[in-house]
PDB file of N, H, CA, C and O in Angstrom:
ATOM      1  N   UNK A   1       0.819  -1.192   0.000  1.00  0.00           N
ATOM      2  CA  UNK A   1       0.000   0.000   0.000  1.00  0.00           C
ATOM      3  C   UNK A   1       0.865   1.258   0.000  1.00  0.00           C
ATOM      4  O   UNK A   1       0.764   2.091  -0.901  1.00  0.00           O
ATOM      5  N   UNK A   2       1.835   1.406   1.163  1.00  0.00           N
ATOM      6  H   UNK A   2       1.917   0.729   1.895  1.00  0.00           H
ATOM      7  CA  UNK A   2       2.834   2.525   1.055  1.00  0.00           C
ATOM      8  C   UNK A   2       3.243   2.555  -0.987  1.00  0.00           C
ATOM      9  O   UNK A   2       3.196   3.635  -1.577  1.00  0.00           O
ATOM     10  N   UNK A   3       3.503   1.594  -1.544  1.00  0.00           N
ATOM     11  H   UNK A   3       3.541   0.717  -1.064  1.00  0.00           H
ATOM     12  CA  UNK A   3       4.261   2.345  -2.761  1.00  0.00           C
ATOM     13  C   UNK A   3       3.303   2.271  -3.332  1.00  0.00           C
ATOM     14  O   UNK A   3       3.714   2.616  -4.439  1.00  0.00           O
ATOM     15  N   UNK A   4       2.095   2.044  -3.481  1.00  0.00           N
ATOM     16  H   UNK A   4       1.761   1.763  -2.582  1.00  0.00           H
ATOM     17  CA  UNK A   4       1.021   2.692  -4.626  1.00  0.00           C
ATOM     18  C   UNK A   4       0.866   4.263  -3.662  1.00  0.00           C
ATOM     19  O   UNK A   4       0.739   5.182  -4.472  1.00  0.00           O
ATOM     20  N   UNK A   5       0.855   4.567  -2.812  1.00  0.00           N
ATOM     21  H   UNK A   5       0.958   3.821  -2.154  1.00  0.00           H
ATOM     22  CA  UNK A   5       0.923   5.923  -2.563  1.00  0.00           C
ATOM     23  C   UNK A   5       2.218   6.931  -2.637  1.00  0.00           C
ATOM     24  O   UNK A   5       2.372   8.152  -2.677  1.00  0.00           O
ATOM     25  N   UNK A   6       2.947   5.938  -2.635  1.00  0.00           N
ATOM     26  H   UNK A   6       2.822   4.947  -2.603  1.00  0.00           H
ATOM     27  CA  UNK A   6       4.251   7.162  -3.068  1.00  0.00           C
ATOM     28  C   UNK A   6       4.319   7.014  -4.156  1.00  0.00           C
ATOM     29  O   UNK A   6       5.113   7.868  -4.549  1.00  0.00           O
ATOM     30  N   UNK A   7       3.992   6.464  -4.940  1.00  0.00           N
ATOM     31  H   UNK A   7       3.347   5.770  -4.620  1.00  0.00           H
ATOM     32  CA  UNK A   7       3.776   6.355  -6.461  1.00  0.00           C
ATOM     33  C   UNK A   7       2.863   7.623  -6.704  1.00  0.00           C
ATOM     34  O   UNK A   7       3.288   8.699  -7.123  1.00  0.00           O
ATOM     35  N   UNK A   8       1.601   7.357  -6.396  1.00  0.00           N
ATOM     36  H   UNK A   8       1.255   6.482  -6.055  1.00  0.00           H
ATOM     37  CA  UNK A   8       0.771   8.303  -6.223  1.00  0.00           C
ATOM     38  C   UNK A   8       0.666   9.790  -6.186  1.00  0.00           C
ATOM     39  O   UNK A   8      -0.095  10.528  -6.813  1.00  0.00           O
ATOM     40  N   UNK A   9       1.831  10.141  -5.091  1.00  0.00           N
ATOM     41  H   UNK A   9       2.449   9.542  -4.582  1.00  0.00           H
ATOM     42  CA  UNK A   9       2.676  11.269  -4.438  1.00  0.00           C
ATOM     43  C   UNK A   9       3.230  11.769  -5.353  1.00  0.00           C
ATOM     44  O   UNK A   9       2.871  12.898  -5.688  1.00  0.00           O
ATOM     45  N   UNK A  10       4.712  10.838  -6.353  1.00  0.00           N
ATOM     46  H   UNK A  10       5.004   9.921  -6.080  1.00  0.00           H
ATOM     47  CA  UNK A  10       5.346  11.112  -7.354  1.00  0.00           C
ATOM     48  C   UNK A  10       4.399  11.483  -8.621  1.00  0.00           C
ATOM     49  O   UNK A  10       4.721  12.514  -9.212  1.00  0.00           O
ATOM     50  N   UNK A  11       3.699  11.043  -8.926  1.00  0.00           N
ATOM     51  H   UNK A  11       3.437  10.206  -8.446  1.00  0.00           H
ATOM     52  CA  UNK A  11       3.075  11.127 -10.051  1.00  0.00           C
ATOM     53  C   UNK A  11       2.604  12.678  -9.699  1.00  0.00           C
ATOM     54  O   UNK A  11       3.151  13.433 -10.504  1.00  0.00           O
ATOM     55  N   UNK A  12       1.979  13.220  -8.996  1.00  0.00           N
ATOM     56  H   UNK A  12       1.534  12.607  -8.342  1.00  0.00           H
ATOM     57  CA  UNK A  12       1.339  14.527  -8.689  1.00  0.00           C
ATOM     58  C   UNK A  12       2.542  15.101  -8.797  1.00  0.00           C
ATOM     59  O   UNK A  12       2.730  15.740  -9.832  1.00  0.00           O
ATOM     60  N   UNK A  13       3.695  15.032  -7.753  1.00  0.00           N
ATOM     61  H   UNK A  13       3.543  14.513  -6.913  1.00  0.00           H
ATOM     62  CA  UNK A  13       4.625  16.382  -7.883  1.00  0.00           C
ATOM     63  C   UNK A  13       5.597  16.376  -9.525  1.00  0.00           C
ATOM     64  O   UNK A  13       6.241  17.307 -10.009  1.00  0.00           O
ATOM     65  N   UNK A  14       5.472  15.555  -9.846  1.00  0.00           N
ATOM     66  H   UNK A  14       4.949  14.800  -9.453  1.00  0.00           H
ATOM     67  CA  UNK A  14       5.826  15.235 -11.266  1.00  0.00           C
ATOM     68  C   UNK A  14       6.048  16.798 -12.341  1.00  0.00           C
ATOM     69  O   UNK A  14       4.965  17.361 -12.503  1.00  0.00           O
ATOM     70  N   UNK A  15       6.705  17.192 -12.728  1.00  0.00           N
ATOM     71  H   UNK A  15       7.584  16.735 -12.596  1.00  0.00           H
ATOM     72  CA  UNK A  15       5.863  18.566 -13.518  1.00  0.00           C
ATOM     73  C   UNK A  15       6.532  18.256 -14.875  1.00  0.00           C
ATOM     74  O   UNK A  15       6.811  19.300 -15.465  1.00  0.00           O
ATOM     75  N   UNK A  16       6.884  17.103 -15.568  1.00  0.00           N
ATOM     76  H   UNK A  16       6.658  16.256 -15.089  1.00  0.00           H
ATOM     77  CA  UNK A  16       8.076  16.881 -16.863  1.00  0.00           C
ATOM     78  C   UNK A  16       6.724  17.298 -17.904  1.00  0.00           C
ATOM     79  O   UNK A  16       6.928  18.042 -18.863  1.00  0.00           O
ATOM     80  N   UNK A  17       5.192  16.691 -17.592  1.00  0.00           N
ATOM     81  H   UNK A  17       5.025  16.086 -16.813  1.00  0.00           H
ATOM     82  CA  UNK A  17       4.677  16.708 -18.464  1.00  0.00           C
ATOM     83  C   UNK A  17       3.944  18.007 -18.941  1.00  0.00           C
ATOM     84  O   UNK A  17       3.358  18.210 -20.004  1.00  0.00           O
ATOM     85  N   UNK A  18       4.184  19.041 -17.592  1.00  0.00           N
ATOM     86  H   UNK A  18       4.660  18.876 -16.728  1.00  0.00           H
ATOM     87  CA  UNK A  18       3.539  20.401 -17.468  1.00  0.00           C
ATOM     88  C   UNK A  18       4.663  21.013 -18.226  1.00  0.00           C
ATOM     89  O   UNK A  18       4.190  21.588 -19.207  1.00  0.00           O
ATOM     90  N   UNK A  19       5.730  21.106 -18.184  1.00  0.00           N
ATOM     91  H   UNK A  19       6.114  20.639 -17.387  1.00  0.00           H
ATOM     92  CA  UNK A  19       6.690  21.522 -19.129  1.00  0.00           C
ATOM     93  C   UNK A  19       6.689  21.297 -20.449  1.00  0.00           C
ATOM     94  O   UNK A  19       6.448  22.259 -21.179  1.00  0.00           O
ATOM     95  N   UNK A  20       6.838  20.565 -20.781  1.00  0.00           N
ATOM     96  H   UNK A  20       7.033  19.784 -20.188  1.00  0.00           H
ATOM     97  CA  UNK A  20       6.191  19.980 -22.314  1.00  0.00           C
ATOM     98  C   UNK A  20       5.372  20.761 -22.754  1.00  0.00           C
ATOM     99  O   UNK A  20       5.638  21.574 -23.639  1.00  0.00           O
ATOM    100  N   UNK A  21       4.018  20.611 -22.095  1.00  0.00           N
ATOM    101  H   UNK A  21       3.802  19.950 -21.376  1.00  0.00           H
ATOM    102  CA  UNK A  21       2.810  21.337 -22.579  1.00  0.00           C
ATOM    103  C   UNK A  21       3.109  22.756 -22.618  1.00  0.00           C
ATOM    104  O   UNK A  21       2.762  23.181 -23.720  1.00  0.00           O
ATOM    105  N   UNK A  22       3.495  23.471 -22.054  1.00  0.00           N
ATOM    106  H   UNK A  22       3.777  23.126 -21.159  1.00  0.00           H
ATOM    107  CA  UNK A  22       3.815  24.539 -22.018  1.00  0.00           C
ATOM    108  C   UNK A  22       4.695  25.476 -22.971  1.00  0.00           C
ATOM    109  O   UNK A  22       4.464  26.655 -23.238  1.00  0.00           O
ATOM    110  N   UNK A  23       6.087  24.439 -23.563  1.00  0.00           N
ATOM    111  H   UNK A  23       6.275  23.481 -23.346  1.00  0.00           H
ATOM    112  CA  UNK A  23       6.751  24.593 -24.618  1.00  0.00           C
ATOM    113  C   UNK A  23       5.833  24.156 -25.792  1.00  0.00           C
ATOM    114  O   UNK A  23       5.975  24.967 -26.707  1.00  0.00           O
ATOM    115  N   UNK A  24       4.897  23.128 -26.130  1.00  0.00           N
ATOM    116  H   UNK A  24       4.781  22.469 -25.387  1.00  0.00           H
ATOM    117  CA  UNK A  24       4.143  23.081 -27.136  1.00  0.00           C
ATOM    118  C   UNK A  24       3.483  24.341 -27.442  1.00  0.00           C
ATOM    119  O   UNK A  24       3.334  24.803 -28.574  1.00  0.00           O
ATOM    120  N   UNK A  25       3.098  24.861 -26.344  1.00  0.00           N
ATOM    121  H   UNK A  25       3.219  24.486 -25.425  1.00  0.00           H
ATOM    122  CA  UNK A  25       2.066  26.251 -26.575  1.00  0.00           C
ATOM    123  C   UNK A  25       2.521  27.080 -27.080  1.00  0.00           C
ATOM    124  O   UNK A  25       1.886  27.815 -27.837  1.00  0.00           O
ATOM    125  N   UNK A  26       3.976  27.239 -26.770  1.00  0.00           N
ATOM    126  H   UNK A  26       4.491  26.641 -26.156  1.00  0.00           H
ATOM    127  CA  UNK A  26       4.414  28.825 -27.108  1.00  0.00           C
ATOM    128  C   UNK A  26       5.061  28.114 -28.321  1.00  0.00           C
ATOM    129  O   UNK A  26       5.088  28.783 -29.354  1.00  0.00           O
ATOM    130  N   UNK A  27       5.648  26.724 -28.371  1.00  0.00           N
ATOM    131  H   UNK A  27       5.626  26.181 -27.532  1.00  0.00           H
ATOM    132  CA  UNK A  27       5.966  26.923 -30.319  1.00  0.00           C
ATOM    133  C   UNK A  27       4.783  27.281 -31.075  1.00  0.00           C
ATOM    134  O   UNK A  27       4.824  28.189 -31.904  1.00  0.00           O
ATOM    135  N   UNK A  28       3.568  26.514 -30.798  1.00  0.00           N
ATOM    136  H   UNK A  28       3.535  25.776 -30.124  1.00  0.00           H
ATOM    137  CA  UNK A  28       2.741  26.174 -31.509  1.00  0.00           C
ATOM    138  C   UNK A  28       2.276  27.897 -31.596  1.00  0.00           C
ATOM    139  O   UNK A  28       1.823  27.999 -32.736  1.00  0.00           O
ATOM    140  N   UNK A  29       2.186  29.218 -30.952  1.00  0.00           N
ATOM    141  H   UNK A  29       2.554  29.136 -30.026  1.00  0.00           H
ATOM    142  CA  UNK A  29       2.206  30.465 -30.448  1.00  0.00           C
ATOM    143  C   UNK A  29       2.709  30.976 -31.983  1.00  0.00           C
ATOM    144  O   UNK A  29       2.041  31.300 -32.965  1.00  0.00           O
ATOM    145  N   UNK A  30       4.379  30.899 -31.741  1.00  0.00           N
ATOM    146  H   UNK A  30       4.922  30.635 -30.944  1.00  0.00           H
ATOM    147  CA  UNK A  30       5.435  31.196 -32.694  1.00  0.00           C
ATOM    148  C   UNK A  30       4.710  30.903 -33.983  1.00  0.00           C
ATOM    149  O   UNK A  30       4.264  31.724 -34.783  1.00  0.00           O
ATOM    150  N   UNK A  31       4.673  29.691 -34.037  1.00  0.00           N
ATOM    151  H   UNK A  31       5.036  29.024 -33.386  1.00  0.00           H
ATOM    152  CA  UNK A  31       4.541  28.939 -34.843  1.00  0.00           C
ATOM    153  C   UNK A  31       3.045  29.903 -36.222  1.00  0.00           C
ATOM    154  O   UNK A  31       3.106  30.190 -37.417  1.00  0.00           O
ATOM    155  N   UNK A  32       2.352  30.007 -35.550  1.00  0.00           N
ATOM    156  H   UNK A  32       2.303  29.773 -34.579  1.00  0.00           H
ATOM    157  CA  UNK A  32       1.372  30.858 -35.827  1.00  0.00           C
ATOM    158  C   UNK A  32       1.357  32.581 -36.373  1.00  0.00           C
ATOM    159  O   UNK A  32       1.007  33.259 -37.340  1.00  0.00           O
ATOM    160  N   UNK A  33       1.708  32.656 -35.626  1.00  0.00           N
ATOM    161  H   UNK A  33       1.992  32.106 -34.841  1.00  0.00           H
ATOM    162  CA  UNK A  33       2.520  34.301 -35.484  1.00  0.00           C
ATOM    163  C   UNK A  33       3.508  34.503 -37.250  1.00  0.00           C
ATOM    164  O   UNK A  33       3.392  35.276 -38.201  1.00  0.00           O
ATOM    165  N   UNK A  34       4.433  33.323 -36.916  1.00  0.00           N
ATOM    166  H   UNK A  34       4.527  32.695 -36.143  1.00  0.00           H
ATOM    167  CA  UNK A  34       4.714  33.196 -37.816  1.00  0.00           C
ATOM    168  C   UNK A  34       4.203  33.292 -39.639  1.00  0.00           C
ATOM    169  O   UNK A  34       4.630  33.797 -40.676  1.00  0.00           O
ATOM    170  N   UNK A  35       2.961  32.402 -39.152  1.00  0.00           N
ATOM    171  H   UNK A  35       2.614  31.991 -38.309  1.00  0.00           H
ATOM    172  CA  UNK A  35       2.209  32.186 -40.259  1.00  0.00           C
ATOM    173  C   UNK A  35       1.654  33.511 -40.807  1.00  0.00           C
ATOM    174  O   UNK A  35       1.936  34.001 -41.901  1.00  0.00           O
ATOM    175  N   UNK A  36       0.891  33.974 -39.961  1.00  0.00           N
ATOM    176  H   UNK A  36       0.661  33.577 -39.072  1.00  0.00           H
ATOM    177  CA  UNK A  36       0.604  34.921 -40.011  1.00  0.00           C
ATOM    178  C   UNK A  36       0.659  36.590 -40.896  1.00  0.00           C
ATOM    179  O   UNK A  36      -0.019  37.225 -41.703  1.00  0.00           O
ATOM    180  N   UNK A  37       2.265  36.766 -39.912  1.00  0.00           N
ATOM    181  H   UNK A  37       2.817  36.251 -39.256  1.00  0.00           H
ATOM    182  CA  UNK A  37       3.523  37.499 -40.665  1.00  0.00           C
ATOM    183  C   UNK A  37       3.753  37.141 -41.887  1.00  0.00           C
ATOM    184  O   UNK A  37       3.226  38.007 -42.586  1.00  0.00           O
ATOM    185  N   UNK A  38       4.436  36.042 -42.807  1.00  0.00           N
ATOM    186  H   UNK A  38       4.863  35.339 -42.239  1.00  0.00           H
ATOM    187  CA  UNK A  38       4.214  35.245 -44.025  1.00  0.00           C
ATOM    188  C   UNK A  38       3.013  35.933 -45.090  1.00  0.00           C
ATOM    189  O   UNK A  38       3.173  36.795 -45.954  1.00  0.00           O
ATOM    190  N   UNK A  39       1.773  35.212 -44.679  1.00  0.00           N
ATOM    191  H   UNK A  39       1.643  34.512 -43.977  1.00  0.00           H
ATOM    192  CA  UNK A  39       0.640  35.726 -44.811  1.00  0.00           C
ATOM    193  C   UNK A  39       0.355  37.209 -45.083  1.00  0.00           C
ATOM    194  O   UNK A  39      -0.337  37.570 -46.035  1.00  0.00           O
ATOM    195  N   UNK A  40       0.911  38.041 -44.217  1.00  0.00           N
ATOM    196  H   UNK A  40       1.473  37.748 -43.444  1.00  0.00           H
ATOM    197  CA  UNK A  40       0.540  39.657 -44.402  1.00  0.00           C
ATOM    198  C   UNK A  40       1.657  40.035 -45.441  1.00  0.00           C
ATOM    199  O   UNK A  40       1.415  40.770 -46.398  1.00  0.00           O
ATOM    200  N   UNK A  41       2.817  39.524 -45.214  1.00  0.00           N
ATOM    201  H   UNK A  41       3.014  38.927 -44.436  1.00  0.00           H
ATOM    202  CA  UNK A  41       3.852  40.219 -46.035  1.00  0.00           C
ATOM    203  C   UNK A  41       3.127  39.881 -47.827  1.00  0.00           C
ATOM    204  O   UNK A  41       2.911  40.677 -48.741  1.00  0.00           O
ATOM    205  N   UNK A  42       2.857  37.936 -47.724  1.00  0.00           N
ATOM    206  H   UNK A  42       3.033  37.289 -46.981  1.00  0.00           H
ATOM    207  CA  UNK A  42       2.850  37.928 -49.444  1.00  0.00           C
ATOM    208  C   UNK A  42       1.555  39.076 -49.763  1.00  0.00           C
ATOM    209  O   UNK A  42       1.641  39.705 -50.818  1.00  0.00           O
ATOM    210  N   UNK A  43       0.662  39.275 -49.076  1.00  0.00           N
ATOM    211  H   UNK A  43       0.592  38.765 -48.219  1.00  0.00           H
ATOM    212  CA  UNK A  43      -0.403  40.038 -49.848  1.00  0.00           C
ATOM    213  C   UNK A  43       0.102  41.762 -49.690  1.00  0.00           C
ATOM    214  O   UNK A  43      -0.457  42.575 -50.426  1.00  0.00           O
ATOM    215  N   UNK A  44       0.818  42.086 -49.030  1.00  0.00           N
ATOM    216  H   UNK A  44       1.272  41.426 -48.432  1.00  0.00           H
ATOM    217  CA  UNK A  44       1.636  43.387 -49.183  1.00  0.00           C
ATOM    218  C   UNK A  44       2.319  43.670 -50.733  1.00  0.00           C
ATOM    219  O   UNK A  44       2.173  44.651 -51.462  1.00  0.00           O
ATOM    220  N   UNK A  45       3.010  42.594 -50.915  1.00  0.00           N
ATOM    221  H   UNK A  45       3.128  41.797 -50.322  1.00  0.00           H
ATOM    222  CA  UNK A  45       3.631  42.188 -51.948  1.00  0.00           C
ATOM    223  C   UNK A  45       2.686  42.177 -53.634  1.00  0.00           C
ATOM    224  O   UNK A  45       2.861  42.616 -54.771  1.00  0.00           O
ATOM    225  N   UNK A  46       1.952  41.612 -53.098  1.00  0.00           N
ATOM    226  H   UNK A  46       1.810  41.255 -52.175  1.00  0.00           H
ATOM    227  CA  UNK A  46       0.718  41.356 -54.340  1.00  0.00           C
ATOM    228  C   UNK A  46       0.350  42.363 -54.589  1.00  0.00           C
ATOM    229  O   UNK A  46       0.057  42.554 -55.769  1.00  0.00           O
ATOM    230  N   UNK A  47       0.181  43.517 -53.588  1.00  0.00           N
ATOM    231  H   UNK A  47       0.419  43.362 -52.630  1.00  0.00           H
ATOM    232  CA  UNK A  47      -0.834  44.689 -53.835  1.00  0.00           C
ATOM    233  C   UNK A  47       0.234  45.443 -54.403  1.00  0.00           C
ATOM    234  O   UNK A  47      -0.068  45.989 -55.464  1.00  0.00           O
ATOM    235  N   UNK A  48       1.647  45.666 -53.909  1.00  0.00           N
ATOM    236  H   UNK A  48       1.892  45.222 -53.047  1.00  0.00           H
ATOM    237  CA  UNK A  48       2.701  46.681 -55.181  1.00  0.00           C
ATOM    238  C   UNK A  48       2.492  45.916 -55.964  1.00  0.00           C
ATOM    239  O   UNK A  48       1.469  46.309 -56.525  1.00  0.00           O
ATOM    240  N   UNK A  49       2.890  44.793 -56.513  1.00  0.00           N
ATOM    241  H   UNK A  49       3.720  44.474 -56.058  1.00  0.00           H
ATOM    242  CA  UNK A  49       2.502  44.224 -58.026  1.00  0.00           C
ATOM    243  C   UNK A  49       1.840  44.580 -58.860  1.00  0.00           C
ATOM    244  O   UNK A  49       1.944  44.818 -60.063  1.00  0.00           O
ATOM    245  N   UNK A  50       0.968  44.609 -57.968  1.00  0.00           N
ATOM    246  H   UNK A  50       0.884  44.415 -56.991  1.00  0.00           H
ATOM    247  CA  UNK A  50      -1.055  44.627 -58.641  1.00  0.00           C
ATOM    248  C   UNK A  50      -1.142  46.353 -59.298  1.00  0.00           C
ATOM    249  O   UNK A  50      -1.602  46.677 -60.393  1.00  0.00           O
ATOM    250  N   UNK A  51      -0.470  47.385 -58.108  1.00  0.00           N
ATOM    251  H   UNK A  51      -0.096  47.122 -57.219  1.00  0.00           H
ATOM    252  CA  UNK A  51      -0.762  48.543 -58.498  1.00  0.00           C
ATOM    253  C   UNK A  51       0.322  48.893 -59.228  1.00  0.00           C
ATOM    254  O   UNK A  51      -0.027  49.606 -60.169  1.00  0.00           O
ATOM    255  N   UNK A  52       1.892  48.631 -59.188  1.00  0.00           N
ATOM    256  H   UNK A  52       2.176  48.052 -58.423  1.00  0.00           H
ATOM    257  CA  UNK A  52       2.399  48.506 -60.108  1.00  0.00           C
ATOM    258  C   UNK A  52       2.767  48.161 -61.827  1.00  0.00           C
ATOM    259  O   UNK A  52       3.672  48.420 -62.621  1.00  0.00           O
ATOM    260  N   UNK A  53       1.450  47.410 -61.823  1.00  0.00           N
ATOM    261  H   UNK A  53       0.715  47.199 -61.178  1.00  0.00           H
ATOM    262  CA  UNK A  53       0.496  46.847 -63.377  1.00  0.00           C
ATOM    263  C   UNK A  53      -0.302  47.641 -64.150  1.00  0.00           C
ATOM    264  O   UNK A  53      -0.430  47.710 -65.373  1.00  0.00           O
ATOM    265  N   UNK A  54      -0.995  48.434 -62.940  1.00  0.00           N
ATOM    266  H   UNK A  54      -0.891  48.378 -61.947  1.00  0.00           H
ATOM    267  CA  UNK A  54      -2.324  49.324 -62.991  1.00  0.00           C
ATOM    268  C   UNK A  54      -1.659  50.616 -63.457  1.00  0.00           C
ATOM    269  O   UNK A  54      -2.280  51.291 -64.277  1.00  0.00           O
ATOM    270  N   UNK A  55      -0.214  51.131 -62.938  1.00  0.00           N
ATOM    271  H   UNK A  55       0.291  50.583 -62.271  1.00  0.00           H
ATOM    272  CA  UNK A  55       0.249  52.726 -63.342  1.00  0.00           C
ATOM    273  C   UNK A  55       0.794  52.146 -64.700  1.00  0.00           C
ATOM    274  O   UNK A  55       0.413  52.801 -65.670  1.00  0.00           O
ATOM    275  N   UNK A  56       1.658  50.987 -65.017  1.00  0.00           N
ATOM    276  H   UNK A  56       1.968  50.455 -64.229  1.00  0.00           H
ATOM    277  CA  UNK A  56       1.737  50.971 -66.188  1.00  0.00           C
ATOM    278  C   UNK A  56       1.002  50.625 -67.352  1.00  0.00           C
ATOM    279  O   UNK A  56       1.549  50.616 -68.455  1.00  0.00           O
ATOM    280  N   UNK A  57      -0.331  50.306 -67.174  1.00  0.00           N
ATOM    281  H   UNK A  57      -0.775  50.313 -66.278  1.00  0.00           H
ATOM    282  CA  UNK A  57      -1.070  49.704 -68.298  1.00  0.00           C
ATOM    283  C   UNK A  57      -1.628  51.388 -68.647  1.00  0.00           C
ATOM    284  O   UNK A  57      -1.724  51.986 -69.719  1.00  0.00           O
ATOM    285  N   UNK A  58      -1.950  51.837 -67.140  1.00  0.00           N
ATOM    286  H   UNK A  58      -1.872  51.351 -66.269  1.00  0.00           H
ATOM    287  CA  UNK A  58      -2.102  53.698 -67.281  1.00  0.00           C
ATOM    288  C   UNK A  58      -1.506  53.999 -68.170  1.00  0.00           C
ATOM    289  O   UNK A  58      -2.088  53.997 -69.254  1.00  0.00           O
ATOM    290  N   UNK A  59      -0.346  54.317 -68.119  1.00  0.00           N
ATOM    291  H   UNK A  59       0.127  54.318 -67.238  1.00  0.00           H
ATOM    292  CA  UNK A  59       0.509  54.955 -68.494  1.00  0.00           C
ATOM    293  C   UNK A  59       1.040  54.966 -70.123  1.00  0.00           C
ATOM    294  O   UNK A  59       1.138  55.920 -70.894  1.00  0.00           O
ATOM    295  N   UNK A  60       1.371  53.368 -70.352  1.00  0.00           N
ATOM    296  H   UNK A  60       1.290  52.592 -69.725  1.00  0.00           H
ATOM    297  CA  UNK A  60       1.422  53.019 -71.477  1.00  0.00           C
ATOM    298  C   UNK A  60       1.001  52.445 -71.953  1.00  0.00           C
ATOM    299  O   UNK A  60       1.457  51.854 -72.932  1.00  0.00           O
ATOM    300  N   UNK A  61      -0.423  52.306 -71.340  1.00  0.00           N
ATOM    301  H   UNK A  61      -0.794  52.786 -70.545  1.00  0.00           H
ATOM    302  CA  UNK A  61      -1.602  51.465 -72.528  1.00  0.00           C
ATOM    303  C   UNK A  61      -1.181  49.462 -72.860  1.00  0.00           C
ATOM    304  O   UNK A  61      -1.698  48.760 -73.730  1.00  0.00           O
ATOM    305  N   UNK A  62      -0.244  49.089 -71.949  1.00  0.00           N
ATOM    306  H   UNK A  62       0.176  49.660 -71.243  1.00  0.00           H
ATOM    307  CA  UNK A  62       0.200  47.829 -72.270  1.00  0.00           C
ATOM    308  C   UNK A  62      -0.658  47.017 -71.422  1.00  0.00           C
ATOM    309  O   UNK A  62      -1.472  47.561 -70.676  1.00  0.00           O
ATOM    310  N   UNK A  63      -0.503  45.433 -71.496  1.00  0.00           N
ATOM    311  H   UNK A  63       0.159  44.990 -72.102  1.00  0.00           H
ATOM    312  CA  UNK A  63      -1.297  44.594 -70.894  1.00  0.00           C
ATOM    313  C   UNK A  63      -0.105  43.984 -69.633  1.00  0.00           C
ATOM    314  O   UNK A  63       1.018  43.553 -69.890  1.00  0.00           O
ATOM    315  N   UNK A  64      -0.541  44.067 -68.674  1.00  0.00           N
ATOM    316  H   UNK A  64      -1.454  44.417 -68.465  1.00  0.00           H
ATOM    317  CA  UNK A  64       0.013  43.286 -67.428  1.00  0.00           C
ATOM    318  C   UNK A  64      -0.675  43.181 -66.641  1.00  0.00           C
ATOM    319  O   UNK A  64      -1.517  43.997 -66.267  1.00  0.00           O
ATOM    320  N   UNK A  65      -0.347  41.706 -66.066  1.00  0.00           N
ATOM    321  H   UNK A  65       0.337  41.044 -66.370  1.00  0.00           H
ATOM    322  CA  UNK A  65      -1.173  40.824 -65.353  1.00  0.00           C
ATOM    323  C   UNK A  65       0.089  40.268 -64.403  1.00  0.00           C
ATOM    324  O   UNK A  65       1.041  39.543 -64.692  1.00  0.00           O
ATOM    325  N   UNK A  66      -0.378  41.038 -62.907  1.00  0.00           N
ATOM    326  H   UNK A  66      -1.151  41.628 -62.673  1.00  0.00           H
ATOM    327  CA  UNK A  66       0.515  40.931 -61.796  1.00  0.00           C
ATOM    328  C   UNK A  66       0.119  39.918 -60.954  1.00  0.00           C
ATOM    329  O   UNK A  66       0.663  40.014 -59.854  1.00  0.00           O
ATOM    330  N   UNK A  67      -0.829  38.733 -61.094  1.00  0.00           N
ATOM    331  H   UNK A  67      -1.272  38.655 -61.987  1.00  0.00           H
ATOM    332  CA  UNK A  67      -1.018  37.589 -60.889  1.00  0.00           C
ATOM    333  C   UNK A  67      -0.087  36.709 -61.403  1.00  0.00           C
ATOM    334  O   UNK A  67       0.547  36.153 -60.505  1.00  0.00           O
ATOM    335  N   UNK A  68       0.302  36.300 -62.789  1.00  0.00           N
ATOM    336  H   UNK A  68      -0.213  36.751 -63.518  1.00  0.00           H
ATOM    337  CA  UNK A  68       0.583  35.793 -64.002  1.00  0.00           C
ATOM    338  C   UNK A  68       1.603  36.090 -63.944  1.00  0.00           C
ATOM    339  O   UNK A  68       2.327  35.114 -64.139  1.00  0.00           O
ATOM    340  N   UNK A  69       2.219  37.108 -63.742  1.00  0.00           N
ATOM    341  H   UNK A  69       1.631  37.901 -63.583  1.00  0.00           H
ATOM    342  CA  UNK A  69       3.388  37.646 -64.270  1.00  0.00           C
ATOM    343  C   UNK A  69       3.631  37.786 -65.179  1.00  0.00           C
ATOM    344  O   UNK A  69       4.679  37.231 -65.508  1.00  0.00           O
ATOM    345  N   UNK A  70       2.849  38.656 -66.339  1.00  0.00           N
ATOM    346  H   UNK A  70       1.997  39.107 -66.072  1.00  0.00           H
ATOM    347  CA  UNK A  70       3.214  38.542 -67.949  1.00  0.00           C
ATOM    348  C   UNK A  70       3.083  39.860 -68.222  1.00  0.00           C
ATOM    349  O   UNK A  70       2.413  40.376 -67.327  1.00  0.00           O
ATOM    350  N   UNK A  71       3.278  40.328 -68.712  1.00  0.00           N
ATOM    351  H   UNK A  71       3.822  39.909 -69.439  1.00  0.00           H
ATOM    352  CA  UNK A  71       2.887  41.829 -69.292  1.00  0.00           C
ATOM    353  C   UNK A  71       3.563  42.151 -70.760  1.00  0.00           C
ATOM    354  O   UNK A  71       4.589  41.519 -71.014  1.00  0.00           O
ATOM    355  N   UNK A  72       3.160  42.920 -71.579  1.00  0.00           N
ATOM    356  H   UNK A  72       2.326  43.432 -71.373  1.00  0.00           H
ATOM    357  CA  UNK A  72       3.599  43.482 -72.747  1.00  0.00           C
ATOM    358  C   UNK A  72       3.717  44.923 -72.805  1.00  0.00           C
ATOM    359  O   UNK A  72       4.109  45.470 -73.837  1.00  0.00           O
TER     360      UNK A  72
END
């Protein structure tokens, strides 16, 4: 009986698995954040493209397509 309760005991003061969880969170955090950032930059990116297409088709009447990447 004593070592199913110090078993018992150990298992509670235990914290290996509270650590773990805890580092999962904040990668999984990062991890996101990350995505995120990624995410905002490519459509930052798209939109100079996009309006970058738009002053020159203005401008000189040519065809570009800042999806595609093609223009004349």
């Amino acid at each position: 009986m004593n070592t199913l309760l110090s078993a018992a005991k150990q298992f509670c003061v235990d914290e290996t698995g509270t650590a773990l969880t805890e580092y999962s969170l904040v990668i999984g955090i990062i991890a996101g954040a990350a995505l995120l950032t990624i995410l905002a930059i490519s459509l930052w990116i798209t939109g100079r493209f996009t309006d970058l297409c738009f002053n020159l088709n203005s401008a000189f009447g040519g065809t570009c397509d800042a999806v595609a990447g093609t223009g004349s």
